[in-house]
C-alpha positions in Angstrom: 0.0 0.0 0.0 1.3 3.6 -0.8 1.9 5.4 2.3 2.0 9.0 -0.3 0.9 9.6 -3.7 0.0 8.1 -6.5 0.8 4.7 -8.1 3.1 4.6 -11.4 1.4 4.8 -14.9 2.2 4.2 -17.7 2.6 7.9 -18.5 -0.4 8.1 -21.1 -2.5 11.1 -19.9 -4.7 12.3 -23.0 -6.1 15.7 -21.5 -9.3 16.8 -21.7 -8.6 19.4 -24.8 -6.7 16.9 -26.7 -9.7 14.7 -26.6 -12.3 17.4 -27.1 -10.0 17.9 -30.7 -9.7 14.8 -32.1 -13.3 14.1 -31.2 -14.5 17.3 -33.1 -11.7 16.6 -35.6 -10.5 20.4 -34.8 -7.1 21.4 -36.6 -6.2 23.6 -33.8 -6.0 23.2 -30.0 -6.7 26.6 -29.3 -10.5 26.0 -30.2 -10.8 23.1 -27.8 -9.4 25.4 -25.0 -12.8 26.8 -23.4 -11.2 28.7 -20.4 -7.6 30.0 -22.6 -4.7 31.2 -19.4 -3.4 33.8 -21.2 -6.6 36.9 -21.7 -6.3 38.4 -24.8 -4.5 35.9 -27.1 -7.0 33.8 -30.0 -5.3 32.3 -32.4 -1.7 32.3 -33.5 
């Protein structure tokens, strides 16, 4: 039993906006982004 953390994985962690753009079949990230981090920036 683990006493701290989390157990190992494999290291295959998809993300939500990754999904959300090959499920929409989206060319660009930025529009699967629904709350951006940086105010002010759209599209490069």
């Amino acid at each position: 039993m683990l006493k701290a953390g989390i157990p190992p994985s494999a290291g295959f962690g998809i993300g939500v906006e990754r999904l959300t753009r090959f499920i929409c079949g989206l060319e660009n990230i930025w529009d699967a982004v629904p709350f951006p981090k940086v105010a002010g920036i759209h599209s490069p």
